[in-house]
C-alpha positions as CSV (number, residue, x, y, z in Angstrom):
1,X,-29.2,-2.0,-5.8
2,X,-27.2,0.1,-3.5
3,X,-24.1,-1.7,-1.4
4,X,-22.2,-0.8,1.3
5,X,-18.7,-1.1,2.8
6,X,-16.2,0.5,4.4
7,X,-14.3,3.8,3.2
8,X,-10.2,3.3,2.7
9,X,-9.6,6.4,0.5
10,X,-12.2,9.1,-0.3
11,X,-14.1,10.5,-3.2
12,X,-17.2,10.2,-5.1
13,X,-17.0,9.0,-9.2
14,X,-19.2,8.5,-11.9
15,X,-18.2,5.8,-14.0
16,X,-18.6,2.7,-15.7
17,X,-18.1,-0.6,-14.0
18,X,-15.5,-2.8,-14.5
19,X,-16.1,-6.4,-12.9
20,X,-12.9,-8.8,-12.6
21,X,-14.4,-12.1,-12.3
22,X,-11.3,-14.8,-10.8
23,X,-10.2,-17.5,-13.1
24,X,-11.8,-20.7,-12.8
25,X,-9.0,-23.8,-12.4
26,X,-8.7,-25.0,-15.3
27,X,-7.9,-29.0,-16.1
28,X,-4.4,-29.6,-17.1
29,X,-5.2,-33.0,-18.6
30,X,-8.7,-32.0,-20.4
31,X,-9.0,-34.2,-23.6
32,X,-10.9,-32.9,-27.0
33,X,-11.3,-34.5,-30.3
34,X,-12.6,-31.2,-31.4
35,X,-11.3,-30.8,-34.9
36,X,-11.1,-27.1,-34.6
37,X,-8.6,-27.0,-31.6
38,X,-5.7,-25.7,-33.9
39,X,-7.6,-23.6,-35.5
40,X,-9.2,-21.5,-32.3
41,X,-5.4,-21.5,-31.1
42,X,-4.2,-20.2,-34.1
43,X,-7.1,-17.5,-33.7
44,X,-6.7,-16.7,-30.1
45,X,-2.6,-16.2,-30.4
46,X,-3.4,-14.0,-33.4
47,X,-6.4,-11.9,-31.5
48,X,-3.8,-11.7,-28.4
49,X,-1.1,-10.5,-30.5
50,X,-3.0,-8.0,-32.1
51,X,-4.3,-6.9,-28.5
52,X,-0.5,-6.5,-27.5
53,X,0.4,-4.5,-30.6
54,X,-2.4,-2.1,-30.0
55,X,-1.3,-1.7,-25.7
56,X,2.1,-1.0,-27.2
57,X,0.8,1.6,-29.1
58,X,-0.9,3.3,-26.1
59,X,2.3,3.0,-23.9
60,X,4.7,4.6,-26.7
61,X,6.1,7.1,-23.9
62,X,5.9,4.3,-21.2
63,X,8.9,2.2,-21.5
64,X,8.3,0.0,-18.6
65,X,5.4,-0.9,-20.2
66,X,6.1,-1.1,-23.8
67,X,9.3,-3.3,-22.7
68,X,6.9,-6.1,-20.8
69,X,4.8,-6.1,-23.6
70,X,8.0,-6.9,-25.8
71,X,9.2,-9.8,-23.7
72,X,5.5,-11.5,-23.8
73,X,5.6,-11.1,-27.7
74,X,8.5,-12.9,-27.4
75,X,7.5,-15.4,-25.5
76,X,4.6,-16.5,-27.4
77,X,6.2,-16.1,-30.4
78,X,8.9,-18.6,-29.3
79,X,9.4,-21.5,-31.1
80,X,9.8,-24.0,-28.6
81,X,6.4,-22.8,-27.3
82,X,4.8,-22.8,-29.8
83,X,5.9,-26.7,-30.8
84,X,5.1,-27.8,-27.3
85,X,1.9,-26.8,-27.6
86,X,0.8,-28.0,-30.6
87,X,2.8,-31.5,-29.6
88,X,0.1,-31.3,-26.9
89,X,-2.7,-30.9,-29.4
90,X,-1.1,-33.9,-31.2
91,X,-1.7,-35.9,-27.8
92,X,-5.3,-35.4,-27.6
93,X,-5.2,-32.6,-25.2
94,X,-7.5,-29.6,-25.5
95,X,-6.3,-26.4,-26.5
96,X,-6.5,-24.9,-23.0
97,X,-4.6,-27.7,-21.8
98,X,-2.0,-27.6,-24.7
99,X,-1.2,-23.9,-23.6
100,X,-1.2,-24.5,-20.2
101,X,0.7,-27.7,-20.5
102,X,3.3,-26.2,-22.5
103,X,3.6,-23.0,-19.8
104,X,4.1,-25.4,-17.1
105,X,7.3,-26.9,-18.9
106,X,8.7,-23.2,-19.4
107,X,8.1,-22.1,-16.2
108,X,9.3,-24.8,-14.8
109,X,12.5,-24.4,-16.7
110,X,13.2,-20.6,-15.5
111,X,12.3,-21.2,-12.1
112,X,15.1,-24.4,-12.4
113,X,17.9,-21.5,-13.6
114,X,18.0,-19.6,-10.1
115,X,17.8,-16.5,-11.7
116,X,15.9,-13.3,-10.8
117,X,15.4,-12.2,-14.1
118,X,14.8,-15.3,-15.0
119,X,12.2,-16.0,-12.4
120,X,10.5,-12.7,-13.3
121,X,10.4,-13.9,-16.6
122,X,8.3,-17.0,-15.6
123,X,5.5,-14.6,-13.8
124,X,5.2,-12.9,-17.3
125,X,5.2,-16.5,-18.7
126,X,1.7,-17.2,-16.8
127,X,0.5,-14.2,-17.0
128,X,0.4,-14.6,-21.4
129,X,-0.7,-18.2,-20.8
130,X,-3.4,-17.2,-19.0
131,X,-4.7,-14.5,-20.9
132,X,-4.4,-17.3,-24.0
133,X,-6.7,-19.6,-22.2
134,X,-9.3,-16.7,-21.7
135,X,-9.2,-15.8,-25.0
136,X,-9.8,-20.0,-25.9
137,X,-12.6,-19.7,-23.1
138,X,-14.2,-16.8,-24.2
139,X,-13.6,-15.5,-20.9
140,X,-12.6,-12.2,-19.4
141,X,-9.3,-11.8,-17.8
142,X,-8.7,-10.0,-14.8
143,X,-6.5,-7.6,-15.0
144,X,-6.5,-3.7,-15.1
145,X,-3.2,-3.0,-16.8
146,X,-4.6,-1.8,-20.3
147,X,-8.3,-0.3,-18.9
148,X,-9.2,1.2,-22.0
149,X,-12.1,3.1,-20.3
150,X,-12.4,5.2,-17.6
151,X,-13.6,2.2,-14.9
152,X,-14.6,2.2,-11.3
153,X,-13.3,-1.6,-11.0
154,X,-15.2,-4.4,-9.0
155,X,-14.1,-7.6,-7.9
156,X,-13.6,-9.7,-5.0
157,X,-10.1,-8.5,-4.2
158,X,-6.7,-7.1,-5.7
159,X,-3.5,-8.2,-5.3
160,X,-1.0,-5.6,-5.1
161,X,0.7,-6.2,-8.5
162,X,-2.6,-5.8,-10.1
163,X,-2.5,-2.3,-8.8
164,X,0.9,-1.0,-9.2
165,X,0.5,-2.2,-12.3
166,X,-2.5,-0.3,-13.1
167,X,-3.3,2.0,-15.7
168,X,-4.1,4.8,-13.0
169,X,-5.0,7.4,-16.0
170,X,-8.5,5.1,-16.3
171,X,-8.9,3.8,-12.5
172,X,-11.0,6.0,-11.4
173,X,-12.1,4.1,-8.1
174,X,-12.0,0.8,-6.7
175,X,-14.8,-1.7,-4.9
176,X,-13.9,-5.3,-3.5
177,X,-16.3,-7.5,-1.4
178,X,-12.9,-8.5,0.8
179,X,-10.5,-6.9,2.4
180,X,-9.9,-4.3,5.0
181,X,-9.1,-0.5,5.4
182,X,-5.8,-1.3,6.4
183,X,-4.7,-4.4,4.6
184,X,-1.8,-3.5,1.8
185,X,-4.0,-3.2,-0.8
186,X,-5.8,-0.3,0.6
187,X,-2.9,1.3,1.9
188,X,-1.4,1.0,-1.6
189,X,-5.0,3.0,-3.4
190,X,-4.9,5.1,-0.6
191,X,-1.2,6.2,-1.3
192,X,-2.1,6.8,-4.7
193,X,-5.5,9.1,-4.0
194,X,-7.6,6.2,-5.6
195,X,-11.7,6.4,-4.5
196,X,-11.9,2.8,-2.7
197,X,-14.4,1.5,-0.8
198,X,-13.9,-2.8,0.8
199,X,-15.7,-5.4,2.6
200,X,-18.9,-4.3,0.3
201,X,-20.4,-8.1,0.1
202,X,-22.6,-8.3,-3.9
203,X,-21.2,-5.9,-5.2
204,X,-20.0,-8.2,-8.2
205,X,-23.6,-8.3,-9.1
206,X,-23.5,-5.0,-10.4
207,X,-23.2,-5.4,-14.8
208,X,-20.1,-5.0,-16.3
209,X,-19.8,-2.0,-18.3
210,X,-23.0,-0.6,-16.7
211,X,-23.2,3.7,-15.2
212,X,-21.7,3.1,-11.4
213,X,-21.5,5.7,-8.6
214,X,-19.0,5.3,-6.3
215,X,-19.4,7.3,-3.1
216,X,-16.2,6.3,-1.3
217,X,-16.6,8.9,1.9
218,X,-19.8,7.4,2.8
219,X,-19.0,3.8,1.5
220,X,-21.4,2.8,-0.6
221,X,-21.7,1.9,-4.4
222,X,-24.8,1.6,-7.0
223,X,-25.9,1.1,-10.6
224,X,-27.4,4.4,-12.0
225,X,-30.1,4.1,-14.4
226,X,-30.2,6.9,-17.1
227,X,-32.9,9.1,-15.4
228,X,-30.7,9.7,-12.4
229,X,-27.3,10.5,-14.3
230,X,-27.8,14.2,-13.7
231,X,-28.5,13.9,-9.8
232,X,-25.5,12.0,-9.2
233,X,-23.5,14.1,-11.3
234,X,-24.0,16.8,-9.3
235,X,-22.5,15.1,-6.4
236,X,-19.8,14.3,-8.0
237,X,-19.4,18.2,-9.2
238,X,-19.6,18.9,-5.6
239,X,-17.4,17.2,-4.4
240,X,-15.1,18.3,-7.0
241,X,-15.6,21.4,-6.3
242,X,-14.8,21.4,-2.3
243,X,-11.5,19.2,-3.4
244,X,-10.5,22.1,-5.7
245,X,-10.7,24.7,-2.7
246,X,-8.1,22.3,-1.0
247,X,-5.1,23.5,-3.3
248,X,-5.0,26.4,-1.7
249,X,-3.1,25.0,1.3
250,X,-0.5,23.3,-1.5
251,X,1.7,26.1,-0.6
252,X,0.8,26.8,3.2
253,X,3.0,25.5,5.8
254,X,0.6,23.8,8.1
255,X,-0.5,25.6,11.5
256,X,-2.6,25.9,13.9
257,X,-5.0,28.9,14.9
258,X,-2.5,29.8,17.7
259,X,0.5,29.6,15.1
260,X,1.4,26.0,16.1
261,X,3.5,24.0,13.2
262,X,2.5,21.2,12.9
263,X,5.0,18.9,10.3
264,X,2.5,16.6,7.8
265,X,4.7,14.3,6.2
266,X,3.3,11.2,3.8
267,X,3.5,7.5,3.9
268,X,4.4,5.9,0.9
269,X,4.9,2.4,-0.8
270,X,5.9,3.3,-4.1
271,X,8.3,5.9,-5.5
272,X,5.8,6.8,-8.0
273,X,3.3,8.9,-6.0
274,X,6.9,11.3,-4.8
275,X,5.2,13.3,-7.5
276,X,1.8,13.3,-5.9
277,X,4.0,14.5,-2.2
278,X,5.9,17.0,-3.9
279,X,2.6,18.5,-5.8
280,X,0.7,18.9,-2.3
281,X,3.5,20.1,-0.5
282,X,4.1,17.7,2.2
283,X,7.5,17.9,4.3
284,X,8.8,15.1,3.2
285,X,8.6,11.0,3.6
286,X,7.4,9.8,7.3
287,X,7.5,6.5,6.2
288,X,8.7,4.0,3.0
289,X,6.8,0.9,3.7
290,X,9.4,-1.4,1.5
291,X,8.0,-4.7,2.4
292,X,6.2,-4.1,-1.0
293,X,9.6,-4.2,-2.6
294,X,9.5,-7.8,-1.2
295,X,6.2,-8.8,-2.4
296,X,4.6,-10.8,-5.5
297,X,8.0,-12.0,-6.6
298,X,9.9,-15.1,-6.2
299,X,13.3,-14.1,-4.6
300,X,14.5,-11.7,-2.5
301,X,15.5,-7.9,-3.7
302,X,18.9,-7.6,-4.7
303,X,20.9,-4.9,-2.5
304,X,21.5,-2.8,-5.8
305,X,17.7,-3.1,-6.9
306,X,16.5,-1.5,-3.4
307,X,19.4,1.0,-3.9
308,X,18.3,2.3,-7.4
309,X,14.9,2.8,-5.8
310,X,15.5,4.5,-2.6
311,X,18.0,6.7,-4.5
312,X,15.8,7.6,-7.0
313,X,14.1,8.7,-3.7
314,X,15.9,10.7,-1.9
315,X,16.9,12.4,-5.2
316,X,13.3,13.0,-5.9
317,X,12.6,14.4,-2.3
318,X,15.7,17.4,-3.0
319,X,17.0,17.4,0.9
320,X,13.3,16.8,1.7
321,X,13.1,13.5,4.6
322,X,12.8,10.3,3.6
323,X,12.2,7.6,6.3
324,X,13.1,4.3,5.0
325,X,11.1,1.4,7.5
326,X,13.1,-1.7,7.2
327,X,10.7,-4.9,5.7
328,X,8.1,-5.1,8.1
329,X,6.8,-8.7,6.4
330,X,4.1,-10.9,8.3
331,X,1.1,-10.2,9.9
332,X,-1.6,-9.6,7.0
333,X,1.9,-9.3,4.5
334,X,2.7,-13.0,3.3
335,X,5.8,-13.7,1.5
336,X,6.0,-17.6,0.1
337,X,9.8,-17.1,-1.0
338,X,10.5,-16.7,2.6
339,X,9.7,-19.8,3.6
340,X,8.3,-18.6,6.7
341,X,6.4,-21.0,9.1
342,X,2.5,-21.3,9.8
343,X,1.5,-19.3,12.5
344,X,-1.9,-19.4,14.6
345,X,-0.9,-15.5,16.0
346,X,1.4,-13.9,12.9
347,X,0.6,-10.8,14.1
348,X,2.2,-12.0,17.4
349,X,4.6,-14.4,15.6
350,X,7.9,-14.1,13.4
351,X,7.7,-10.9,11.6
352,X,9.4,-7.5,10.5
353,X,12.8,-6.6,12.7
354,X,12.2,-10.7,14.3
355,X,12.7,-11.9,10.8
356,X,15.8,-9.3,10.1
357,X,17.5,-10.4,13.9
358,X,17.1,-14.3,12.7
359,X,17.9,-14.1,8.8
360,X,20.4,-11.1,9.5
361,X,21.4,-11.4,5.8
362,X,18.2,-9.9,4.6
363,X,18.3,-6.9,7.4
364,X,21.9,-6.6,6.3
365,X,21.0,-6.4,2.9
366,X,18.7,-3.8,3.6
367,X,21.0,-1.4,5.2
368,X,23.4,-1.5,2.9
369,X,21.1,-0.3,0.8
370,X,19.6,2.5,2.4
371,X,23.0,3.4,4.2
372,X,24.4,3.9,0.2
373,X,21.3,6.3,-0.4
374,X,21.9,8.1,2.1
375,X,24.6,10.2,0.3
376,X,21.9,11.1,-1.9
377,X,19.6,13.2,0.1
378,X,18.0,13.5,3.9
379,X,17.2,9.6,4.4
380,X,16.3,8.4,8.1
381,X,16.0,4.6,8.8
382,X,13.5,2.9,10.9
383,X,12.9,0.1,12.4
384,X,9.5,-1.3,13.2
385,X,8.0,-3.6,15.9
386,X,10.8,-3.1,18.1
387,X,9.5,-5.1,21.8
388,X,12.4,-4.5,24.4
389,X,15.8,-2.3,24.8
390,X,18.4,-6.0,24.0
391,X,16.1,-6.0,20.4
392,X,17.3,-2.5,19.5
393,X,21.0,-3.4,20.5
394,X,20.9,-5.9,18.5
395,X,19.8,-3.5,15.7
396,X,22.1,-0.6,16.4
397,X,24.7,-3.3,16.6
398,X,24.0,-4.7,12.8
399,X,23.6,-1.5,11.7
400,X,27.0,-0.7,12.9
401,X,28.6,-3.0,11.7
402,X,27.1,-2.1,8.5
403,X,28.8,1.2,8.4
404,X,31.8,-0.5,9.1
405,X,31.6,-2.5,6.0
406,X,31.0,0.4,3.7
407,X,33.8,2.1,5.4
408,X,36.4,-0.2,4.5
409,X,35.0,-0.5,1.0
410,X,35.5,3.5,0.7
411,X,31.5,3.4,0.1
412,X,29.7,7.1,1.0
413,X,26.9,7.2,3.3
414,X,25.6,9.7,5.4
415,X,27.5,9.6,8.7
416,X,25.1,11.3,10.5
417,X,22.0,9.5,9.7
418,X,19.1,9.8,11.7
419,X,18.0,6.4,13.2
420,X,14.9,5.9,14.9
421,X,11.8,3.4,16.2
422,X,8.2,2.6,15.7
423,X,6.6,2.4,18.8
424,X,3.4,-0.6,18.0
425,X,3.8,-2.8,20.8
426,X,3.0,-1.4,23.9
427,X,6.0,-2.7,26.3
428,X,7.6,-0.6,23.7
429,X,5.6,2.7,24.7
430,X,5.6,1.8,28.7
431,X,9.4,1.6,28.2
432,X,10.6,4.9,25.6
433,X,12.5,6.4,28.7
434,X,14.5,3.6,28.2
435,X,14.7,3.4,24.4
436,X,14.6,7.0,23.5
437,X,18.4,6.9,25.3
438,X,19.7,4.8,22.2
439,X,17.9,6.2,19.1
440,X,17.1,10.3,17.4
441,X,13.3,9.6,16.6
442,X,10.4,8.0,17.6
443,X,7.2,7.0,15.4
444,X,4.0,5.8,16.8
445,X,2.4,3.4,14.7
446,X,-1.4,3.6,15.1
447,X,-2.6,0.8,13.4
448,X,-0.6,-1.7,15.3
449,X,-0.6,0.1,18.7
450,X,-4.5,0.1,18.8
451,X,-4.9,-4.0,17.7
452,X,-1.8,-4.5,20.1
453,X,-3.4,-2.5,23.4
454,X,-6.9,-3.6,23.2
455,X,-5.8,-7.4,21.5
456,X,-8.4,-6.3,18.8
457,X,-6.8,-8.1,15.3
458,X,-7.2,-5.0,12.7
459,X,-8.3,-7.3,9.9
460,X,-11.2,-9.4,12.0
461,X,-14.6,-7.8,11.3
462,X,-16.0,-9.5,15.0
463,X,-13.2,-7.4,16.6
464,X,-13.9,-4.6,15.0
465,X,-15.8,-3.0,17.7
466,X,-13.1,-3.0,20.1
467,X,-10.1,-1.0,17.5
468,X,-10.9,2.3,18.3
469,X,-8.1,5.6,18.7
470,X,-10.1,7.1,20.7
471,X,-10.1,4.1,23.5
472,X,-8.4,5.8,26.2
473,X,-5.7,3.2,26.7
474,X,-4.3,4.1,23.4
475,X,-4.7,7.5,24.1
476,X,-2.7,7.1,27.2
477,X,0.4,5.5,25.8
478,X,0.4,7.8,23.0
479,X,1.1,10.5,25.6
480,X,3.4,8.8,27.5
481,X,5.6,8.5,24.1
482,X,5.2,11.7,23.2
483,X,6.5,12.9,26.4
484,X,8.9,10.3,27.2
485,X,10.2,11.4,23.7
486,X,10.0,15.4,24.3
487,X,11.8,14.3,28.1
488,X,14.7,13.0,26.0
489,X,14.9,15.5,23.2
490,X,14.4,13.3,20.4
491,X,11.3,13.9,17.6
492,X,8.0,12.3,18.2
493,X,5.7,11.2,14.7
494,X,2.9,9.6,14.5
495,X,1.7,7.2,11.3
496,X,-0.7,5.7,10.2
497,X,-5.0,5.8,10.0
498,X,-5.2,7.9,13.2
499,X,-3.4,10.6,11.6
500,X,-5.7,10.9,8.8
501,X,-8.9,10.5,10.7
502,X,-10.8,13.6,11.5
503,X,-10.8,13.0,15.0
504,X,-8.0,11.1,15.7
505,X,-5.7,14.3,14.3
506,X,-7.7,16.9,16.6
507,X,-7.0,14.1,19.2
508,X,-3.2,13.9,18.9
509,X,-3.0,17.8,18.8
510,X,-4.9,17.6,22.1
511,X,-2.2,15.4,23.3
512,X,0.9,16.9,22.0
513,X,1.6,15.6,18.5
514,X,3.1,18.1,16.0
515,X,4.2,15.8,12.9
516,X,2.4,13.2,11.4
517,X,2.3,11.2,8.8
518,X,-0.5,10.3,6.8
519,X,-1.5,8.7,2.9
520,X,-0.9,11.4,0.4
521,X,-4.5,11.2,-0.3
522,X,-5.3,13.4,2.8
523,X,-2.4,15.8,3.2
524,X,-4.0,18.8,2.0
525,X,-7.3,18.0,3.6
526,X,-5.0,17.6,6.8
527,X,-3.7,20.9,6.6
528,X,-7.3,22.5,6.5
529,X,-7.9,20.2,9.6
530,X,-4.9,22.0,11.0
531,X,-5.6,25.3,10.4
532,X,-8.9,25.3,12.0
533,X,-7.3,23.7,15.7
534,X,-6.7,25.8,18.8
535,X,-4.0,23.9,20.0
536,X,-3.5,25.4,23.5
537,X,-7.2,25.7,24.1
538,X,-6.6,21.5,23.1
539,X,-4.3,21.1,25.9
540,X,-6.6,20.8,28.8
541,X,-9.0,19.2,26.4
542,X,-6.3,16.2,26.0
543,X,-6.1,16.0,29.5
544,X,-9.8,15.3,30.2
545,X,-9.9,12.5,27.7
546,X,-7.4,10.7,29.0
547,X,-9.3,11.1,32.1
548,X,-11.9,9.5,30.1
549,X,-13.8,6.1,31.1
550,X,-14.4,4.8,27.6
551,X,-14.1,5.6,23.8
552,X,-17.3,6.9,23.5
553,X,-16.6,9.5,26.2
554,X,-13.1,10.5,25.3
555,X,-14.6,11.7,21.5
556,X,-18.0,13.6,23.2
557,X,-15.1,15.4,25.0
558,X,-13.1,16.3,22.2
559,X,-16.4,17.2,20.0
560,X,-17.2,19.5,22.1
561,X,-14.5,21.7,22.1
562,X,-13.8,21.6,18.5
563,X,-15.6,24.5,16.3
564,X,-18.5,23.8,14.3
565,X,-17.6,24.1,11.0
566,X,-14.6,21.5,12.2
567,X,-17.2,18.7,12.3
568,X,-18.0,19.7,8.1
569,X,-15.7,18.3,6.7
């Protein structure tokens, strides 16, 4: 059986399949009089100690994973756990229930202490609970931490901590029946060149541990019998092979045929892929989504715990950019913690810079932060879904007094700092003469510009018609921020999926964009794109497809004027 979906990050892989089914609920009050209970827990505690011994063994150099794997030994080694448990199995209650029982009260208990380390403590708490009750279950538990095989992983959906927790030595490519292209999870495999294909409904049919090939440019994904290894071997050679011929641009500064620079910078989400950025020569950080600093936890980051990691940064980066967005939570980004209210429109409601102007102790937070990392290297700050001119006061105005703060506490920063917008909402765009007086750089931000001008949600399927770059509307108050920016002097970026789209970058070379910033996954594919563009012959070209009546017309345009071996990509 062959299913399809839609392409987040590209590749083709060979593999075997991985399939995470989700837990069932399990029964908190299930009764046994099985006289065996104690004995299966005894055997499942020893069989997932064992297990831990042998991932600690495998993350020797690793000591972020070696130490988690020490505080869950701990944990169910404890005790107190251990004699809640079996004063549950004294009750009557099953052995499932008895472990989970028993979690509850320790969790519980940590959450009670208003701790952050404590709090973290309880995630790690359910996390060895759970994997306990598999083990009593003789069930499978999803998680992709310890893949001892090289996997193409299938399930129903991931949640980011799955991921960033991964063991990305054995991921070799991911498949989920949910989700979308531009949901965090995607933009999080994406960031780290991971093959990922979503939305492919059945694929969970395919056997566990079966021969999968994962064609993630094309979308689709199948179960290869034995006879047809070879063939799709070869496609997976292939494509090997053309990725290879892409490291000659590692070291190429980006241009166009005419000699045009054109600055390719790479979103990011996690300090780990700087390596990744650094290897494929980008220019630097265009944008630091941090919101996932803020994510899968149960309290806010501390000031000093954001510091350490935009530091380690702009340390990384050596005088390279980094552009630090401020948290830019709601929308398709949920944070429980927050206590934030039910919303028919979030991606109209109380989110990013609208929570930071109402709960200024987060935003403040925040900048105090990023202001402190500052002395360590070329960090810019942004701020995303700014609306009107008295919003960004109000932001300048924090920020400020910010400054001020770290002044009087003899705290180094970099004076100068470059501060700057994303332009998503279009009264924003209509209004940059206005904006650009206040600010040093502008960055358009695709994916919410597009769902914002044509009231298209990104993440609805039945609107997915209508989200298209190449509508001319978009188009059109793309241009009038790039040259409402150029009128002002300030820099103009653009990032997000229409930067890494083989059209879309053609298109916003046609229209005036020189920097862009795109998933690290296509930088060097980006910078063949590049070299292959006539970007004065592309001028006039913009100018007729803003002229343009529809989509459809606006990209027959461009095709046309693009060389052939453009469209083989």
């Amino acid at each position: 059986m062959l299913y399809s979906g839609v392409p987040v990050c590209p590749g083709r892989v060979l593999s075997n399949s991985f399939i995470i089914h989700p837990l069932p609920v399990f029964d908190l009050d299930e009764k046994t009089s099985d006289p065996n209970a104690l004995r299966e827990l005894n055997d499942a505690t020893e069989r997932l100690t064992a297990s831990m011994h042998e991932a600690k063994l495998r993350f020797a150099g690793d000591n972020g994973h070696a130490d988690l794997i020490d505080v869950q030994l701990s944990m169910l080694t404890d005790t107190y756990f251990q004699e809640d448990i079996r004063s549950n199995l004294s009750q009557g209650y099953s052995a499932r229930a008895a472990v989970l029982r028993a979690a509850k009260v320790q969790q519980d208990m940590l959450l009670g202490l208003d701790d952050e380390y404590m709090a973290a403590r309880a995630d790690d708490l359910v996390d060895l609970s759970n994997r306990l009750v598999c083990l009593l279950s003789g069930l499978d538990y999803p998680d992709i931490s310890t893949l001892q095989y090289e996997s193409i992983v299938i399930g129903q959906d991931l949640l980011p901590s799955m991921l960033l927790s991964a063991d990305l030595n054995n991921l070799k490519g991911i498949v989920t029946e949910a989700g979308t292209r531009t949901s965090h999870v995607s933009i999080l495999a994406s960031g780290m060149d991971i093959p990922m294909i979503v939305g492919a409904a059945g694929a969970m049919r395919i056997p566990n541990n079966s021969t999968v090939y994962l064609d993630a440019q094309q979308g689709v994904v199948k179960s290869v019998g034995q006879s047809e290894i070879t063939e799709y071997d070869s496609l997976v050679n292939e494509y090997n092979t053309k990725k290879a011929r892409l490291r000659e641009y590692v070291g190429i500064a980006p241009k166009t045929k005419d000699g045009e620079r054109v600055m390719f910078y790479a979103n990011i989400t996690e300090p780990v892929v700087l390596g990744k950025v650094l290897e494929n020569g980008f220019d630097g950080v265009g944008l630091f989504r941090t919101e996932f600093m803020y994510m899968d936890r149960k309290t806010l980051p501390t000031e000093e715990e954001q510091f350490s990691v935009y530091r380690m940064a702009a340390e990384k980066l050596d005088g390279k950019l980094l552009t630090i967005r401020t948290m830019d939570i709601g929308g398709d980004k949920s944070v429980p913690y927050l206590d934030l209210p039910d919303e028919e429109n979030p991606f109209l409601g109380f989110r990013a810079i609208r929570i930071g102007l109402a709960r200024q102790e987060i935003l403040v937070t925040q900048l105090r932060a990023i202001l402190r990392a500052s002395a360590y290297g070329n960090v810019a700050v942004m701020f995303p879904m700014v609306a009107t001119s008295g919003e960004l006061e109000s932001l300048l105005s924090i920020l400020s007094g910010v400054k001020d703060g770290l002044r009087s506490g003899s705290v180094s920063f970099d004076e100068h700092i470059k501060t700057g917008i994303m332009i998503e909402i279009p009264s924003a765009a209509v209004m940059m003469n206005v904006l650009a007086r206040y600010i040093d750089f502008v960055s358009i931000g695709s994916n919410d510009l597009i769902q914002y001008t044509l009231a298209a949600d990104r993440l609805n399927k039945n609107v997915g018609y209508l989200y298209n770059c190449m509508d001319p509307a978009v188009l059109r108050l793309i241009k009038h921020t790039i040259d409402a920016a150029a009128s002002a002097g300030i820099k103009c970026c653009l990032c997000g999926e229409m930067g890494g789209d083989l059209y879309g970058l053609a298109a916003l070379v046609a229209l005036g964009i020189r920097e862009v910033s795109v998933s690290t996954s296509l930088g060097l594919i980006g910078k063949k794109r590049i070299s292959l563009l006539d970007a004065g012959m592309l001028k006039q070209v913009g100018n007729e497809m803003l002229g343009s009546v529809n989509a459809d017309e606006a990209l027959r345009v461009l095709k046309t004027a693009l060389p052939a071996m453009y469209h083989d990509d």
